[in-house]
C-alpha positions as CSV (number, residue, x, y, z in Angstrom):
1,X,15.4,-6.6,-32.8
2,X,12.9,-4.8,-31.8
3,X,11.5,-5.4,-28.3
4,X,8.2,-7.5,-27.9
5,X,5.9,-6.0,-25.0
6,X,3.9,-7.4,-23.1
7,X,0.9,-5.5,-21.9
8,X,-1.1,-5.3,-18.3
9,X,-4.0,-6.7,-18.5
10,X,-5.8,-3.7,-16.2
11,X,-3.6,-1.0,-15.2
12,X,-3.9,-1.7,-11.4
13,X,-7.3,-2.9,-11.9
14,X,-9.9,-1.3,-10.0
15,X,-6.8,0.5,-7.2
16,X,-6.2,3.5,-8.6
17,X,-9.0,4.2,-10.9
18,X,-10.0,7.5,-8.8
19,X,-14.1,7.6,-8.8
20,X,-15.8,11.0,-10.1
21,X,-18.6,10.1,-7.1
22,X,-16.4,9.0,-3.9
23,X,-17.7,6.7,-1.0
24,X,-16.1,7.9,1.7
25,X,-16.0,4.8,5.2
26,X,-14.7,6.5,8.1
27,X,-13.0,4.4,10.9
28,X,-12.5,6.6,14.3
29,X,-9.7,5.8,16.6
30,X,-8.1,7.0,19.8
31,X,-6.1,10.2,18.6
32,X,-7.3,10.2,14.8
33,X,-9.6,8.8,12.1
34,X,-8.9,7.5,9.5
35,X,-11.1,7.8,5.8
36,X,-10.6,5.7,2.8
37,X,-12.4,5.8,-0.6
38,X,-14.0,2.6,-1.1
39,X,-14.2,2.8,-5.0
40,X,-10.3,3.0,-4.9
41,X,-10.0,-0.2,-2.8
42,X,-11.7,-2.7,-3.5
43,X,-10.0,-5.2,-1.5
44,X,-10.3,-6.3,2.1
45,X,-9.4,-3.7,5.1
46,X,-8.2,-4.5,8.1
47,X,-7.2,-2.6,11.1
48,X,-4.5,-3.8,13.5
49,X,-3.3,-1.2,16.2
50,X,-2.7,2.0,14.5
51,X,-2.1,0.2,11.1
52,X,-4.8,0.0,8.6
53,X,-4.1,-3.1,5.6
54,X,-5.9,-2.6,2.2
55,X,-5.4,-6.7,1.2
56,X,-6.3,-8.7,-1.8
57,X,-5.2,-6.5,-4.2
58,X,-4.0,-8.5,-7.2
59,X,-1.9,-6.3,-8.9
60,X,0.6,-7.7,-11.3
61,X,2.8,-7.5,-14.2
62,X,4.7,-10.6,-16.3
63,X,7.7,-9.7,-18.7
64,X,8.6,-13.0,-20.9
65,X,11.6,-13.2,-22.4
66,X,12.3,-14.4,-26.1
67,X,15.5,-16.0,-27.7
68,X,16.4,-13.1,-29.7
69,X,14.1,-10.7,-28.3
70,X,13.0,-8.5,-24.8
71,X,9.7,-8.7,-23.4
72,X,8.6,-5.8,-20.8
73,X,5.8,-4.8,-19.0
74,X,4.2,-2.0,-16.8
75,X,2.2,-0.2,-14.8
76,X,1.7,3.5,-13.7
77,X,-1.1,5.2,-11.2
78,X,-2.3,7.1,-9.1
79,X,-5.6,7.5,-6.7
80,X,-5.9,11.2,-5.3
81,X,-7.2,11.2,-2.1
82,X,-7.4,7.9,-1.3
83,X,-7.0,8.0,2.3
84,X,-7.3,11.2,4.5
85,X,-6.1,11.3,8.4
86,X,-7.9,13.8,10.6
87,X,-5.8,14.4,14.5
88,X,-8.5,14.3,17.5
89,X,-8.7,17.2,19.4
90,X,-5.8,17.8,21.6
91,X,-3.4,15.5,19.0
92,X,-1.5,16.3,15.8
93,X,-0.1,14.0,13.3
94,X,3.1,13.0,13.8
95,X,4.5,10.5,11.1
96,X,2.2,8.0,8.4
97,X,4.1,4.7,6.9
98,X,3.0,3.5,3.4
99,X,3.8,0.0,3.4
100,X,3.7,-2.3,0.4
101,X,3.6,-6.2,0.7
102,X,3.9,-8.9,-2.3
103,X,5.5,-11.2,-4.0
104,X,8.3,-11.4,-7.0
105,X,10.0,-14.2,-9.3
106,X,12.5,-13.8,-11.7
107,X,13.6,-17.0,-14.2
108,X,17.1,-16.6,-15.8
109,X,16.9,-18.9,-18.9
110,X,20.3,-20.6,-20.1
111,X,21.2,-18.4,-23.5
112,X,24.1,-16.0,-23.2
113,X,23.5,-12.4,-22.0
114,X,20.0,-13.6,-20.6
115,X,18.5,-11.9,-17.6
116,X,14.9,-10.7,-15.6
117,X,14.8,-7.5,-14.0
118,X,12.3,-4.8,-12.2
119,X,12.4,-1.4,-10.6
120,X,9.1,0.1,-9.6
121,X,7.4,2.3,-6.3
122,X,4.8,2.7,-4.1
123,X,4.3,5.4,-2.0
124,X,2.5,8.3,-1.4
125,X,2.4,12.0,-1.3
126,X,0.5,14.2,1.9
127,X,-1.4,17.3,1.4
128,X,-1.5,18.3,5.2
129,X,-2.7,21.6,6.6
130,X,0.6,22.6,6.8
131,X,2.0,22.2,3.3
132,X,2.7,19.2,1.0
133,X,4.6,16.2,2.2
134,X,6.1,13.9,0.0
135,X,8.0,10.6,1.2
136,X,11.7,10.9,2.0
137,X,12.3,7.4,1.2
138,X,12.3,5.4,-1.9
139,X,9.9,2.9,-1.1
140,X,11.1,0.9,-4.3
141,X,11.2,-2.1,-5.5
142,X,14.0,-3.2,-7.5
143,X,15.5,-6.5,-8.7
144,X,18.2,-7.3,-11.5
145,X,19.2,-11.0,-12.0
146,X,21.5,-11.7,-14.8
147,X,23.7,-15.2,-13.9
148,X,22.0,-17.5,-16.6
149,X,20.3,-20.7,-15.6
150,X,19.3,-19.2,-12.3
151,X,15.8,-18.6,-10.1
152,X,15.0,-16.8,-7.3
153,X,11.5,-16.4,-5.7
154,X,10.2,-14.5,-2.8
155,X,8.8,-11.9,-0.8
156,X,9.1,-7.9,-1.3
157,X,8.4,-6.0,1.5
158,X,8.6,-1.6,1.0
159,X,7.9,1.2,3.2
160,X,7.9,4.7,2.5
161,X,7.5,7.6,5.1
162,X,8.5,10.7,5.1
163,X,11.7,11.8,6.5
164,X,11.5,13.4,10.2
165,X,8.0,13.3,10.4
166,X,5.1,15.9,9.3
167,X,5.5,19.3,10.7
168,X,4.4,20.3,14.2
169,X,0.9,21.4,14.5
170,X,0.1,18.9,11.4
171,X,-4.0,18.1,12.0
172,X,-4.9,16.7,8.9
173,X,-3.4,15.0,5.8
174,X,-4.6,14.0,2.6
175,X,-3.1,10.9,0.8
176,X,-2.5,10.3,-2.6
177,X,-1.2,7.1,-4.0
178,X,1.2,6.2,-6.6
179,X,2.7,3.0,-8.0
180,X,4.5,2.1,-11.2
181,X,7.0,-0.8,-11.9
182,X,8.4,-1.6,-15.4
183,X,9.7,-5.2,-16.1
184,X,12.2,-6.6,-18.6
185,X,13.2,-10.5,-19.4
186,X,15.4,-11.6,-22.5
187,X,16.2,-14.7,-23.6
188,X,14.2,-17.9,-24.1
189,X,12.7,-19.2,-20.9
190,X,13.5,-15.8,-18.9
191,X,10.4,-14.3,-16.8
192,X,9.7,-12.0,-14.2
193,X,7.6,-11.3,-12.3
194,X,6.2,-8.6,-9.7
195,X,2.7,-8.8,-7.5
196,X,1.5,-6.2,-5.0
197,X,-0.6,-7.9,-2.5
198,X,-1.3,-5.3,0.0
199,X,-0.6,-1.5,1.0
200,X,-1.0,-0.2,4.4
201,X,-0.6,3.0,6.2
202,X,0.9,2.9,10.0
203,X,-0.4,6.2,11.7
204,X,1.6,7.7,14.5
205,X,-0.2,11.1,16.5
206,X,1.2,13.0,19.5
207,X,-0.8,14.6,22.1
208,X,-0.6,18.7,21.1
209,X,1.1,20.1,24.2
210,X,-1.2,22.5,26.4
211,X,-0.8,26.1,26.6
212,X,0.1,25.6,30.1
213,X,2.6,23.5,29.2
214,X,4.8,26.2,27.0
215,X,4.6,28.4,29.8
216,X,5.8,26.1,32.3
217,X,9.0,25.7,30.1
218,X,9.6,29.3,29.6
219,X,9.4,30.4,33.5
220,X,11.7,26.9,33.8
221,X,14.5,28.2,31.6
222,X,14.0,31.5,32.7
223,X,14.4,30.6,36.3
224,X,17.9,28.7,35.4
225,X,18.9,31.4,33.4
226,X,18.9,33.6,36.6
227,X,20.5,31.0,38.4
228,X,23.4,31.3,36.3
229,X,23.8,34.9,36.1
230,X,23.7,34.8,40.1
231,X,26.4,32.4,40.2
232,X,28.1,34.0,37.5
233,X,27.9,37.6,40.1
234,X,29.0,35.7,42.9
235,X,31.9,34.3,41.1
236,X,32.9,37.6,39.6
Protein backbone atom coordinates (compact mmCIF):
# COMPACT_ATOMS: atom_id res chain seq x y z
CA UNK A 1 0.00 0.00 0.00
CA UNK A 2 1.24 2.83 -0.78
CA UNK A 3 1.90 5.42 1.99
CA UNK A 4 -0.66 8.35 2.50
CA UNK A 5 1.25 11.71 3.46
CA UNK A 6 0.30 14.10 5.15
CA UNK A 7 1.60 17.55 4.30
CA UNK A 8 2.86 20.77 6.60
CA UNK A 9 0.73 23.23 6.37
CA UNK A 10 3.77 26.05 6.20
CA UNK A 11 7.10 24.67 6.23
CA UNK A 12 8.08 26.33 9.61
CA UNK A 13 5.89 29.18 8.94
CA UNK A 14 7.40 32.41 8.98
CA UNK A 15 11.00 30.86 11.16
CA UNK A 16 13.17 30.07 8.65
CA UNK A 17 12.01 31.86 5.66
CA UNK A 18 15.36 33.90 5.39
CA UNK A 19 14.29 37.69 4.21
CA UNK A 20 16.25 39.11 0.93
CA UNK A 21 15.95 42.73 3.14
CA UNK A 22 17.04 41.85 6.91
CA UNK A 23 15.98 43.89 10.01
CA UNK A 24 18.67 43.53 12.09
CA UNK A 25 17.53 44.45 16.53
CA UNK A 26 20.62 44.49 18.36
CA UNK A 27 20.54 43.83 22.26
CA UNK A 28 24.00 44.81 24.04
CA UNK A 29 25.18 43.07 27.04
CA UNK A 30 28.04 42.87 29.48
CA UNK A 31 30.82 40.97 27.50
CA UNK A 32 28.81 40.69 24.04
CA UNK A 33 25.71 41.61 21.89
CA UNK A 34 23.75 39.82 20.58
CA UNK A 35 21.75 40.45 16.82
CA UNK A 36 18.82 38.68 15.61
CA UNK A 37 16.86 39.04 12.25
CA UNK A 38 13.43 39.96 13.06
CA UNK A 39 11.94 38.68 9.74
CA UNK A 40 13.22 35.22 10.77
CA UNK A 41 11.41 35.38 14.21
CA UNK A 42 8.49 36.36 14.42
CA UNK A 43 7.74 35.29 17.86
CA UNK A 44 8.28 36.85 21.23
CA UNK A 45 12.08 37.41 22.62
CA UNK A 46 13.01 37.36 25.74
CA UNK A 47 16.25 37.75 27.61
CA UNK A 48 17.02 36.08 30.80
CA UNK A 49 20.79 36.26 32.08
CA UNK A 50 22.98 35.46 29.21
CA UNK A 51 20.07 33.34 27.53
CA UNK A 52 18.03 34.92 24.83
CA UNK A 53 14.30 32.81 24.20
CA UNK A 54 12.71 33.17 20.61
CA UNK A 55 8.93 31.96 21.99
CA UNK A 56 5.68 31.46 20.39
CA UNK A 57 6.83 29.74 17.58
CA UNK A 58 4.07 27.26 16.49
CA UNK A 59 5.87 24.89 14.51
CA UNK A 60 4.28 21.60 13.99
CA UNK A 61 3.82 18.49 12.20
CA UNK A 62 0.78 15.60 12.57
CA UNK A 63 1.29 12.08 10.93
CA UNK A 64 -2.17 10.05 11.08
CA UNK A 65 -2.19 6.69 10.78
CA UNK A 66 -4.66 4.50 8.52
CA UNK A 67 -5.86 0.75 8.94
CA UNK A 68 -3.98 -0.45 6.13
CA UNK A 69 -1.89 2.46 5.38
CA UNK A 70 1.15 4.99 6.81
CA UNK A 71 0.69 8.52 7.19
CA UNK A 72 3.99 10.87 7.45
CA UNK A 73 4.84 14.21 7.68
CA UNK A 74 7.73 16.79 7.60
CA UNK A 75 9.62 19.64 7.78
CA UNK A 76 13.16 20.86 6.66
CA UNK A 77 14.86 24.54 7.04
CA UNK A 78 17.10 26.70 7.47
CA UNK A 79 17.62 30.64 8.32
CA UNK A 80 21.20 31.87 7.51
CA UNK A 81 22.30 34.24 9.71
CA UNK A 82 19.78 34.43 12.02
CA UNK A 83 21.55 35.38 14.99
CA UNK A 84 25.18 36.84 15.13
CA UNK A 85 27.26 37.24 18.60
CA UNK A 86 29.84 39.98 18.65
CA UNK A 87 32.68 39.65 22.04
CA UNK A 88 33.17 43.25 23.79
CA UNK A 89 36.42 44.42 23.85
CA UNK A 90 38.71 42.67 26.10
CA UNK A 91 36.31 39.24 25.85
CA UNK A 92 36.04 36.34 23.35
CA UNK A 93 33.40 33.84 22.85
CA UNK A 94 33.60 31.00 24.65
CA UNK A 95 30.77 28.48 24.13
CA UNK A 96 26.78 29.19 22.53
CA UNK A 97 23.82 26.62 23.54
CA UNK A 98 20.94 26.11 21.03
CA UNK A 99 18.25 25.04 22.98
CA UNK A 100 14.88 23.77 21.65
CA UNK A 101 11.63 23.54 23.89
CA UNK A 102 8.13 21.87 22.85
CA UNK A 103 5.90 19.46 23.08
CA UNK A 104 5.15 15.75 21.56
CA UNK A 105 2.25 13.04 21.53
CA UNK A 106 2.23 9.87 20.10
CA UNK A 107 -1.28 7.53 19.91
CA UNK A 108 -0.70 3.79 19.41
CA UNK A 109 -4.03 2.51 18.03
CA UNK A 110 -5.07 -1.22 18.82
CA UNK A 111 -4.43 -3.08 15.18
CA UNK A 112 -1.43 -5.45 15.04
CA UNK A 113 1.94 -4.02 13.96
CA UNK A 114 0.68 -0.42 14.80
CA UNK A 115 2.96 2.29 15.88
CA UNK A 116 3.81 6.51 15.97
CA UNK A 117 7.31 7.49 15.60
CA UNK A 118 9.61 10.77 15.02
CA UNK A 119 13.28 11.69 14.58
CA UNK A 120 14.03 15.25 13.77
CA UNK A 121 16.90 18.29 14.87
CA UNK A 122 17.52 21.55 15.74
CA UNK A 123 20.59 23.08 15.99
CA UNK A 124 22.79 25.30 14.45
CA UNK A 125 25.95 25.81 12.66
CA UNK A 126 28.71 28.98 13.62
CA UNK A 127 30.65 30.93 11.10
CA UNK A 128 33.16 32.53 13.63
CA UNK A 129 36.25 34.54 12.78
CA UNK A 130 38.10 31.64 13.37
CA UNK A 131 36.60 29.05 11.11
CA UNK A 132 33.23 27.22 10.93
CA UNK A 133 31.74 25.54 13.98
CA UNK A 134 29.26 23.14 13.80
CA UNK A 135 27.47 21.45 16.98
CA UNK A 136 29.12 18.42 18.45
CA UNK A 137 25.94 17.22 19.79
CA UNK A 138 22.86 15.84 18.28
CA UNK A 139 20.42 18.05 19.48
CA UNK A 140 17.63 15.49 18.31
CA UNK A 141 14.59 14.66 18.86
CA UNK A 142 13.53 11.19 18.56
CA UNK A 143 10.59 8.97 19.62
CA UNK A 144 9.51 5.37 18.53
CA UNK A 145 6.39 3.83 20.20
CA UNK A 146 5.24 0.66 18.94
CA UNK A 147 3.17 -1.49 22.06
CA UNK A 148 -0.43 -1.14 20.60
CA UNK A 149 -3.20 0.43 22.52
CA UNK A 150 -0.75 2.81 24.23
CA UNK A 151 -0.29 6.92 24.69
CA UNK A 152 2.33 8.91 25.88
CA UNK A 153 2.38 12.70 25.99
CA UNK A 154 4.86 15.22 27.02
CA UNK A 155 7.61 17.59 26.94
CA UNK A 156 10.87 17.51 24.66
CA UNK A 157 13.58 19.45 25.74
CA UNK A 158 17.09 19.56 23.20
CA UNK A 159 20.24 21.28 23.31
CA UNK A 160 22.97 21.42 20.99
CA UNK A 161 26.46 23.06 21.58
CA UNK A 162 29.39 22.48 20.23
CA UNK A 163 31.88 20.18 21.69
CA UNK A 164 34.76 21.94 23.89
CA UNK A 165 33.78 25.21 23.13
CA UNK A 166 34.73 27.75 20.09
CA UNK A 167 38.40 28.35 19.59
CA UNK A 168 40.43 30.78 21.62
CA UNK A 169 40.48 34.21 20.36
CA UNK A 170 36.78 33.45 18.87
CA UNK A 171 35.20 37.37 18.62
CA UNK A 172 32.44 36.87 16.63
CA UNK A 173 30.02 34.16 15.30
CA UNK A 174 27.49 33.94 12.95
CA UNK A 175 24.49 31.57 13.40
CA UNK A 176 22.58 29.64 11.08
CA UNK A 177 19.60 27.61 11.98
CA UNK A 178 18.39 24.30 10.94
CA UNK A 179 15.46 22.05 11.86
CA UNK A 180 13.82 19.10 10.17
CA UNK A 181 11.75 16.23 11.78
CA UNK A 182 9.92 13.55 9.73
CA UNK A 183 6.87 11.69 11.34
CA UNK A 184 5.25 8.31 10.68
CA UNK A 185 1.92 6.64 12.29
CA UNK A 186 0.23 3.31 10.94
CA UNK A 187 -2.74 1.81 11.86
CA UNK A 188 -6.20 3.13 12.44
CA UNK A 189 -6.41 5.59 15.33
CA UNK A 190 -2.34 6.02 15.44
CA UNK A 191 -1.01 9.77 15.53
CA UNK A 192 1.91 11.64 16.35
CA UNK A 193 2.72 14.41 16.97
CA UNK A 194 5.78 16.97 17.34
CA UNK A 195 5.61 20.96 18.28
CA UNK A 196 8.55 23.31 18.66
CA UNK A 197 7.61 25.99 20.98
CA UNK A 198 10.78 27.88 21.51
CA UNK A 199 14.62 28.00 20.60
CA UNK A 200 17.14 29.84 22.55
CA UNK A 201 20.71 30.49 22.50
CA UNK A 202 22.74 30.45 26.06
CA UNK A 203 25.96 32.67 25.44
CA UNK A 204 29.03 32.11 27.50
CA UNK A 205 32.33 34.85 26.94
CA UNK A 206 35.62 34.95 28.80
CA UNK A 207 37.58 37.89 29.51
CA UNK A 208 40.73 37.76 26.72
CA UNK A 209 43.72 37.50 28.98
CA UNK A 210 46.12 40.75 28.90
CA UNK A 211 49.37 40.87 27.35
CA UNK A 212 50.75 41.29 30.76
CA UNK A 213 49.27 38.37 31.73
CA UNK A 214 51.19 35.83 29.26
CA UNK A 215 54.18 37.35 30.30
CA UNK A 216 53.72 36.94 33.81
CA UNK A 217 53.29 33.09 33.21
CA UNK A 218 56.32 32.77 31.06
CA UNK A 219 58.96 34.54 33.64
CA UNK A 220 56.71 32.11 36.32
CA UNK A 221 57.56 28.89 34.61
CA UNK A 222 60.76 30.12 33.69
CA UNK A 223 61.75 31.05 37.20
CA UNK A 224 60.69 27.22 38.37
CA UNK A 225 62.35 25.80 35.68
CA UNK A 226 65.63 27.34 37.16
CA UNK A 227 64.68 26.21 40.43
CA UNK A 228 64.78 22.75 39.35
CA UNK A 229 67.95 22.75 37.44
CA UNK A 230 69.55 24.37 40.74
CA UNK A 231 68.27 21.67 42.82
CA UNK A 232 69.02 19.19 40.24
CA UNK A 233 73.17 20.79 40.49
CA UNK A 234 73.01 20.60 44.03
CA UNK A 235 71.88 17.09 44.04
CA UNK A 236 74.33 16.03 41.48
Amino acid sequence: MKPTHIALAAILGTLLATSAHAAVQTVNTTGYSFSYDTDVWDGLVTQVGNTFTFSSLDIQGIALGGNTSIGTASFEGSALAAVTITAAAGYQIAQIFTNSVGSSTFNVGNKTNSYASVVGYVGSEWNTNKGVASPGSSGALNGLYEVAGSSTAGAFNSTSSVIGGFASGTTSAVGNLYAWANLAAFGKNSKAQLQIDSISYSVNVTPVPEPETYSMLLAGIGLVGAAARRRKGKQA
